[in-house]
C-alpha positions in Angstrom: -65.6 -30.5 232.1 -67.1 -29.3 229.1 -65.7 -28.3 225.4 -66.6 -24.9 225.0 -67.5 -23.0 221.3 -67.2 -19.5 220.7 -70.2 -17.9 219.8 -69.0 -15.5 217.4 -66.5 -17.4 215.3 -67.5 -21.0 216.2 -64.3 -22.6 217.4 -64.2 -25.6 220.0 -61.7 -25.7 222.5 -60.3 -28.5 224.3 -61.8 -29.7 227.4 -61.7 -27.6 230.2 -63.8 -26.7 233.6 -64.9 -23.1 232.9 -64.8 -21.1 229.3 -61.5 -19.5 228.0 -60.8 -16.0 229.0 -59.8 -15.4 225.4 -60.7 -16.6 221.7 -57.2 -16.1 219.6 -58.9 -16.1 216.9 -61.4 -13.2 217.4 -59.1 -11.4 218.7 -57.2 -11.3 215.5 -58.0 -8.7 212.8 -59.4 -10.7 210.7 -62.2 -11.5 212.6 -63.7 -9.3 215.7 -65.4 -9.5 219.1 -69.3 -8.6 219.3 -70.0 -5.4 221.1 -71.6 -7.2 223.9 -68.5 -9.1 224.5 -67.3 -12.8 224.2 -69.4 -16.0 225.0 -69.3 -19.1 225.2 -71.6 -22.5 224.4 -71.3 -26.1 224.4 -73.0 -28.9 221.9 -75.2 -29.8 224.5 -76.2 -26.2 225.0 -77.0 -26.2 221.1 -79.0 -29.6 220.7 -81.0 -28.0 223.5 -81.7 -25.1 221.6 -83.4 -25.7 218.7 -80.3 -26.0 216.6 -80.4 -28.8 213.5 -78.1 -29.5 210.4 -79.6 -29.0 207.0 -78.4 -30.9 203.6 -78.9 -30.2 199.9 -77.0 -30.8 196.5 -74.7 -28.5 194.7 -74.8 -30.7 191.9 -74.0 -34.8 191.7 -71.7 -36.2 194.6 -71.3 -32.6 196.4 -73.8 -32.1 198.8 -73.9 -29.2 201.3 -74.3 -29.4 204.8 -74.9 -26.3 207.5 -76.7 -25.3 210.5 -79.8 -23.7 211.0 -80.4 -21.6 212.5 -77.3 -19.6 211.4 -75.0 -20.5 213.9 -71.7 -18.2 214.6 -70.4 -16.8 211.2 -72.6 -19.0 209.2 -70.0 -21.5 208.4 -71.0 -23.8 205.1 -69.3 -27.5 205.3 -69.5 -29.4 201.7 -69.5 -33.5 201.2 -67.9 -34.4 198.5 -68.6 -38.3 197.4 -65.7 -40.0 195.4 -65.0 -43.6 194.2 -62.2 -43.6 197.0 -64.2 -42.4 199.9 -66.0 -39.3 200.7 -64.7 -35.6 201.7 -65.9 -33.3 203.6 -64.3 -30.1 203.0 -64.5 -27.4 206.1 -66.5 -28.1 208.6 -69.1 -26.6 210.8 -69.2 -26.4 214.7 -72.7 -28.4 215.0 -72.8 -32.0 214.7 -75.3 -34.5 216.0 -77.1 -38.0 216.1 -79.0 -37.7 213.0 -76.1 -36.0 210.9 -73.8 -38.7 211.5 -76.4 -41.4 210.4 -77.3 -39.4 207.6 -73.7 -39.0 206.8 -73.1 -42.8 207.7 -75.7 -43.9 205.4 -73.9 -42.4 202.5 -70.6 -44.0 202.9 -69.1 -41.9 206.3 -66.0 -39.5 205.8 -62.8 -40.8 204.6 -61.0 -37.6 205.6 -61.7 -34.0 206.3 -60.2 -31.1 205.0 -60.0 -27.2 206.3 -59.4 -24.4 204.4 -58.5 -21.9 207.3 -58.6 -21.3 210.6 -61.9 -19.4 210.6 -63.6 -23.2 209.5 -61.7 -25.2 212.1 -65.3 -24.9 214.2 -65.6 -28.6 215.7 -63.6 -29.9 213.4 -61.7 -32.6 216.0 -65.6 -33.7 217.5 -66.6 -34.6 213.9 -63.6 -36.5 212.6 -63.9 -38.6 216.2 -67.4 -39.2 215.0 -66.3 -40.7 212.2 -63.1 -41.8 212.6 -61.7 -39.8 209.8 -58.3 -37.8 209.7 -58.0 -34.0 209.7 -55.9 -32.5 206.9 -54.5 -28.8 208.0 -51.5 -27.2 206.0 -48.5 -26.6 208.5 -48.3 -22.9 208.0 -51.9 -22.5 210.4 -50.5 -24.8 213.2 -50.8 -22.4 215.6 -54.7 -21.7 215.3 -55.3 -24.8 216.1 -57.2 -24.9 219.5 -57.9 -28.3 220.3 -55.0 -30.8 219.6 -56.0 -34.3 218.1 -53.6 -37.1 216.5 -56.4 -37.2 214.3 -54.6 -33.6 212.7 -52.1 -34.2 209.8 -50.3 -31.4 209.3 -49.5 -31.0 205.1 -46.7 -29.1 203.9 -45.8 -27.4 200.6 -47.7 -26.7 197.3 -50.0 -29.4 197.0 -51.2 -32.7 198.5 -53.1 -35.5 196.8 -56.4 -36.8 198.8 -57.4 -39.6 196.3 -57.0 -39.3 192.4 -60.0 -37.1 192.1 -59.2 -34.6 195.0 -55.9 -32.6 195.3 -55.6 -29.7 198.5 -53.8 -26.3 197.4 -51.6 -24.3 198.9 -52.7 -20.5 198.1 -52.0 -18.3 201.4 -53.0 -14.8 201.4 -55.6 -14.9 203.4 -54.1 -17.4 206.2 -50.6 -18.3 205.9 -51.4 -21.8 205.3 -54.9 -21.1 203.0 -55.8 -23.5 200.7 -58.1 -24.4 198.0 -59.1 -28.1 197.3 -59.3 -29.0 193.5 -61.6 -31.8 192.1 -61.2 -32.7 189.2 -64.2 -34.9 188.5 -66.9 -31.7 188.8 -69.1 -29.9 186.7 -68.9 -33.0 184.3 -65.7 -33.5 184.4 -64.3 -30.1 183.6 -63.1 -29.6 187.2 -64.5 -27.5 190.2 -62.5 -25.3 192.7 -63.9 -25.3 196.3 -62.3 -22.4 198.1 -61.9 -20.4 201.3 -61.8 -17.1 202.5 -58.9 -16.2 200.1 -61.3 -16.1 197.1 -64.6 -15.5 197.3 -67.2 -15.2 195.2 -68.7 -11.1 194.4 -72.6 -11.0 194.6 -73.0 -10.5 190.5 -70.9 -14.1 190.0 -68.8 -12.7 187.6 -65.9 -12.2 189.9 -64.3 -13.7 193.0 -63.0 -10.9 195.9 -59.3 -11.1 197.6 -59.6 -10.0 201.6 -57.0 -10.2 204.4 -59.8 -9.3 206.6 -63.7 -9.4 205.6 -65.0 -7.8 208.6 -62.5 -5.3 208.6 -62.4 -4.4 205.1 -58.3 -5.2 204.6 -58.0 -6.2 200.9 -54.9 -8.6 200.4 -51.7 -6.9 199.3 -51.2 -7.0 195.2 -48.0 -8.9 195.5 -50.3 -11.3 197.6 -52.6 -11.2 195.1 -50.1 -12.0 192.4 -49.2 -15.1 194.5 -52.5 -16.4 194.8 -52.9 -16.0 191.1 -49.8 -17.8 190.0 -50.9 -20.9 192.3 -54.3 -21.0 190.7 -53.6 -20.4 186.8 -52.0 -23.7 186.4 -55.2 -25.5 187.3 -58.3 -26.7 185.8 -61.4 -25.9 187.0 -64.7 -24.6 185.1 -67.0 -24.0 188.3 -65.7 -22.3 191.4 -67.9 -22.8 194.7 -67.4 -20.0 197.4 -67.8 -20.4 201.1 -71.6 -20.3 201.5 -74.3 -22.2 199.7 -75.2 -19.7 196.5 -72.0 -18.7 196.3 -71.0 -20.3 193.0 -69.6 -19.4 189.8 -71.4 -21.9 187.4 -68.6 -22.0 184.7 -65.7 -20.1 183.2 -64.6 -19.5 187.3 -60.6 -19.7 186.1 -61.7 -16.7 183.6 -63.4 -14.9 186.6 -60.6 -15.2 188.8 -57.8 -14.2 186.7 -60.3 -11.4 185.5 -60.4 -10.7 189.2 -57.1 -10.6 190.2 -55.9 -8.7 187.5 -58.9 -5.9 188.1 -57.9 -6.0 192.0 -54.2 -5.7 191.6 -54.3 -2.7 188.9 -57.1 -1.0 191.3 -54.3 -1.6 194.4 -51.2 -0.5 192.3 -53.0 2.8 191.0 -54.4 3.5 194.2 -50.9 3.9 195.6 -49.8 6.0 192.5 -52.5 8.3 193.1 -52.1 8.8 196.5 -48.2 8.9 195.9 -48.8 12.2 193.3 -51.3 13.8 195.5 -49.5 14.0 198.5 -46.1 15.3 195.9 -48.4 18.3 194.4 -49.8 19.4 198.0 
């Protein structure tokens, strides 16, 4: 019996004898299926092959942790380290020996949190590893493909991990999206730690909202608008996307607000446009 990982997005299933004839969550638009088809891989397949965790700080008491090498869709965990325990916020499908020492030496996870489904990875392996419960807001329940009392499933606008750390709801990209606030970063002028739903543009000056990135399906603008109204009423100076350099070193509320404002007026006139060309021809 083994508990098998898709390659592509990194998701491990619950024990079973051979692999699943589907991933659910490949299948869905906003991801894909390589060209050569699915496959499949266990963690003993991986500590076989070369694979390792690598660790490095963001700035004081957030470290980040991923695999190397790049290991399905290059997922980047972070650690954050608070008076009341630590958090590690998504999570990666590789875990071994020497990460949870490292980890263990540190002060262990207190809980884990997930943005979105495409993050889930080997979520329920690591939080056995360290005992640690698995926050997940309700509205993704059904993406979840290994069950685990370990999962709490959170429901509404907000939930409070410790009095540093508070999880968002912000949908758009996932139903149940969210965001995790802590207030104690970049020197105590607050940092946003985010998903898929907002992610930082290559010149750092503004953040990106996709339904699909693979498939190039920008979120709706009343989506967008949504997104915005649950973000403006927090406080955050630094905003750090989904992969390592992906930061916004300060003034991140300006950039997203910036953002979504640019993205909804591009969205709005595009549909105006299209509107009057189609009434003149």
């Amino acid at each position: 019996m083994n508990k098998w990982i898709c390659t592509t997005c990194g998701t491990q299933y619950a024990e079973r004898e051979t692999p699943p004839a589907h991933c659910p969550i490949c299948e869905d638009e906003r991801q894909y299926i390589r060209p050569g088809g699915q496959t499949w891989t266990t963690l003993e397949k991986l500590k076989v092959g070369g694979y390792r965790n690598a660790f490095y700080a963001h700035e004081p008491n957030l470290l980040g942790v991923e695999t190397v090498p790049e290991f399905a869709i290059g997922q980047h965990a972070k650690l954050l380290r608070t008076p009341y325990g630590n958090i590690l916020w998504d999570c990666i499908s590789y875990v071994d020996d020497v990460t949870v020492q490292l980890i263990q030496g540190i002060g262990g996870i207190h809980a884990m949190a997930i943005s979105h489904p495409h993050f889930y990875s080997s979520m329920v392996e690591w939080a056995e590893r360290f005992e640690a419960p698995i926050y997940l807001h309700d509205h993704d329940r059904q993406w979840v493909m290994q069950a685990s009392e370990r999962i709490q499933f959170w429901k509404g606008s907000q939930v409070e991990l410790n009095p540093e750390v508070t999880l968002v709801h912000v949908g758009g990209h996932f139903a149940g999206s969210s965001v995790l606030l802590w207030k104690a970063g970049a020197k105590g002028k607050g940092a946003l730690l985010t998903g898929d739903t907002v992610s930082v543009s290559d010149d750092r000056r503004f953040v990106s909202f996709m339904y699909s990135f693979p498939n190039r399906i920008p979120l709706s603008a009343t989506m967008i608008k949504t997104v915005r109204s649950r973000l403006e009423p927090l406080s955050f100076d630094r905003l750090y996307g989904t992969q390592a350099d992906t930061v916004i070193e300060s003034d991140a509320k300006g950039a997203v607000l910036r953002s979504a404002g640019r993205y909804v007026e591009a969205l709005v006139e595009g549909f105006l446009s299209s509107t009057m060309f189609s009434i003149d021809t």
